[in-house]
C-alpha positions as CSV (number, residue, x, y, z in Angstrom):
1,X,28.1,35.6,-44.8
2,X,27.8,33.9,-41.7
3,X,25.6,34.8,-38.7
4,X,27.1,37.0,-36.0
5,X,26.5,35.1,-32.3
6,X,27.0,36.8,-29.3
7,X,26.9,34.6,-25.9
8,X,26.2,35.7,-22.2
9,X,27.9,33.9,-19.7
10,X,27.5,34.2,-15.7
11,X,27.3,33.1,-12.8
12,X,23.7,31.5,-11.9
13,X,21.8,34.0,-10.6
14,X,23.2,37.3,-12.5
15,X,19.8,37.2,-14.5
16,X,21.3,36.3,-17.8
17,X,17.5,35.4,-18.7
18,X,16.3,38.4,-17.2
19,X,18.6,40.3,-19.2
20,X,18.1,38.5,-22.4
21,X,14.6,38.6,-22.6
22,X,14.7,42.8,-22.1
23,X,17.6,42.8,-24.9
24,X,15.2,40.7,-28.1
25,X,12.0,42.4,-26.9
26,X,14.6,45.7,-27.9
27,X,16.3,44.4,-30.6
28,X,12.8,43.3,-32.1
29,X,11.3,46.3,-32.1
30,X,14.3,48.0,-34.1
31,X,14.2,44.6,-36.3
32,X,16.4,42.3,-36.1
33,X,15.6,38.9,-36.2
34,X,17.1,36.6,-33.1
35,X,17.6,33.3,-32.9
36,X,19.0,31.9,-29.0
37,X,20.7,29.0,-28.0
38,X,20.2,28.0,-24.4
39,X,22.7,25.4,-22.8
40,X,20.8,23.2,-20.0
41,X,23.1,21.3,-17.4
42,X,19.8,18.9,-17.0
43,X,18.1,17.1,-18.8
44,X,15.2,18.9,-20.7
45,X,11.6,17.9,-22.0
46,X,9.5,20.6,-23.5
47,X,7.2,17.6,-24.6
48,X,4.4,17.2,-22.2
49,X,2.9,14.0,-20.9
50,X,-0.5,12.9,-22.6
51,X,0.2,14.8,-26.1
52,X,0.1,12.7,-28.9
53,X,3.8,13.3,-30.0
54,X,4.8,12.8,-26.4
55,X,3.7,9.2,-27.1
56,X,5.2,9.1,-30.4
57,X,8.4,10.2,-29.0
58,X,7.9,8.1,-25.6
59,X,7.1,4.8,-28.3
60,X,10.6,4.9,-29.6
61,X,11.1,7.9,-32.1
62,X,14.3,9.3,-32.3
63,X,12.9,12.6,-33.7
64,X,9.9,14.5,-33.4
65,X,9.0,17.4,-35.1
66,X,5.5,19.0,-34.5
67,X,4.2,21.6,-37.2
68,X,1.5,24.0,-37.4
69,X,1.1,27.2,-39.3
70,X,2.6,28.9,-36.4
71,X,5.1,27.5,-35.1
72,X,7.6,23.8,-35.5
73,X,9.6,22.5,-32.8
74,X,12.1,19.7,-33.4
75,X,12.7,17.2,-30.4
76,X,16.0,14.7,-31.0
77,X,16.9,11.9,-28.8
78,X,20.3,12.1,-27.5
79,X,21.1,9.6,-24.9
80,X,24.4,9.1,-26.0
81,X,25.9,12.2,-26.1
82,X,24.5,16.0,-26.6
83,X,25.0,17.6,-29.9
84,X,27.9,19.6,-30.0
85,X,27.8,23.9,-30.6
86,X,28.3,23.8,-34.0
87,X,25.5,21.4,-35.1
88,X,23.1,22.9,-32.9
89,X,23.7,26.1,-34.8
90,X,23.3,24.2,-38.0
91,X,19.3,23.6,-37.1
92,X,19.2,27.2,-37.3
93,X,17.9,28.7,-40.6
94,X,20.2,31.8,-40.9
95,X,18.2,32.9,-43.8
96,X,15.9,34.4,-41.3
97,X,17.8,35.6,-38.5
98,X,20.2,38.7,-38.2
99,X,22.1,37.7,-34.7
100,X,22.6,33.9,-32.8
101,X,22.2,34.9,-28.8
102,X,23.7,32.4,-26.6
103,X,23.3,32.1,-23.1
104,X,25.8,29.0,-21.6
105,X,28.3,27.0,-23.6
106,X,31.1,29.2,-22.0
107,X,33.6,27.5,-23.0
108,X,32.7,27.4,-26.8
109,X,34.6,30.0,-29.2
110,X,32.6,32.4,-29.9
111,X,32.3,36.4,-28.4
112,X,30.7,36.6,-25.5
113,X,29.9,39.5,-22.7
114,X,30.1,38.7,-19.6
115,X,27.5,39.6,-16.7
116,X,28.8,40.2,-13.2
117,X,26.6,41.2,-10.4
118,X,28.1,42.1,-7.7
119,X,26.2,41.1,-4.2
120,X,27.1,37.5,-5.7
121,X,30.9,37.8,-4.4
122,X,31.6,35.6,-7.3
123,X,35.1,35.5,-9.8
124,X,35.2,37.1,-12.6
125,X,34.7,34.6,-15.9
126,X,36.9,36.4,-18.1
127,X,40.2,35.3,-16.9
128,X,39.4,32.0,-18.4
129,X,37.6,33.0,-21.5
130,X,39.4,35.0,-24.2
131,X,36.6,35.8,-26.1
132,X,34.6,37.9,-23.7
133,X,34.6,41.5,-25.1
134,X,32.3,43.4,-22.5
135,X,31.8,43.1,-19.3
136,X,28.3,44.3,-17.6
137,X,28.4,45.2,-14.5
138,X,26.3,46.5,-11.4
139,X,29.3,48.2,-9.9
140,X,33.0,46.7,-8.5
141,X,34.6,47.2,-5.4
142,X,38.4,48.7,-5.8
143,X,40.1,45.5,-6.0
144,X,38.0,44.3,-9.1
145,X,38.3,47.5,-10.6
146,X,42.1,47.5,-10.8
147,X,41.5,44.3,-11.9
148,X,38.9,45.0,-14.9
149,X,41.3,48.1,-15.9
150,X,44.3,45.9,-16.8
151,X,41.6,44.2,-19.4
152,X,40.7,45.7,-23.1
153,X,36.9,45.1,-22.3
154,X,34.2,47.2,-23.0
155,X,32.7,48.2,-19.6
156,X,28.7,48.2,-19.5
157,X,26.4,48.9,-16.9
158,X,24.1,46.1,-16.1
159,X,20.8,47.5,-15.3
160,X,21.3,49.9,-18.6
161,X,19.6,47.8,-21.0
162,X,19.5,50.4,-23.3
163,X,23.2,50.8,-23.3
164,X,23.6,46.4,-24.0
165,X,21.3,46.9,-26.9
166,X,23.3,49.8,-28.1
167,X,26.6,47.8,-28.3
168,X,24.9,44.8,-29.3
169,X,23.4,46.7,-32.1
170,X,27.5,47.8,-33.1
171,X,28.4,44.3,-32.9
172,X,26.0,43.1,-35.4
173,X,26.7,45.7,-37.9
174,X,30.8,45.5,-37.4
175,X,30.0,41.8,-38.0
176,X,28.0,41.4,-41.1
């Protein structure tokens, strides 16, 4: 059995953050263990200067892992080139997790809702990405409307939280 993933793509600024952290706090408390994957378009250090393994790591390691009884992080050099989808999802131990979250790698194949806000003016992503299977939403003018209602997408509403966690909740039970 493999691990149901759902991604949420949008526009910067939507609040696909926002949103997600609202959605595991929810899907938490009825449960269900979350693992997320964020995509970063820069480069990221969650190591901070002066810490021992950000010396270790600044000396020359290629891998760091730090380990206490609460929590391990894993830090991997990759100058080269950035680990692809799938074996970023392999660090994962899916023994322990009931849904994979995923905010970014749009163009990866795996389902996705997408968040549109409005006051952004901004395209829809959909178009582009067959695997989007719900769209939330804060509301679309007449012209985006005809446009959504041509789609098969599951139409959400984007400040309803409760209403996300509800179809996410679907999805991970139609998917086990």
């Amino acid at each position: 059995m493999t691990t149901p993933i759902l991604g949420f793509i949008a526009h910067s600024g939507t609040g696909k953050t926002t949103l997600l952290v609202q959605l595991i706090r929810r899907l938490k408390n009825n449960k269900i263990n979350v693992a997320v994957i964020k995509h970063a378009h820069h480069n990221v250090d969650i190591d901070k200067p002066g810490k021992d393994s950000y010396r270790l790591r600044e000396s020359g390691a290629d891998q760091v892992i730090l380990s206490s009884s609460e929590r391990t992080a894993y830090i991997k050099e990759t100058p080269l080139q950035a680990m692809s989808f799938e074996q970023t999802i392999g660090l994962l131990d899916h023994s322990l997790i009931d849904l994979i979250l995923v905010e970014g790698f749009k163009n990866e194949t795996y389902n996705k809702i997408e968040l549109h806000r409005t006051s952004l003016n901004k395209p829809f992503l959909f178009e582009s990405n067959q695997r989007v299977l719900a769209i939330a939403h804060d509301g679309l003018p007449t012209q985006q409307q005809a446009q959504l209602a041509k789609q098969q997408l599951t139409e959400l509403d984007l400040n309803d939280i409760e209403q996300i966690t509800t179809f996410v909740t679907s999805y991970i039970h139609n998917h086990q």
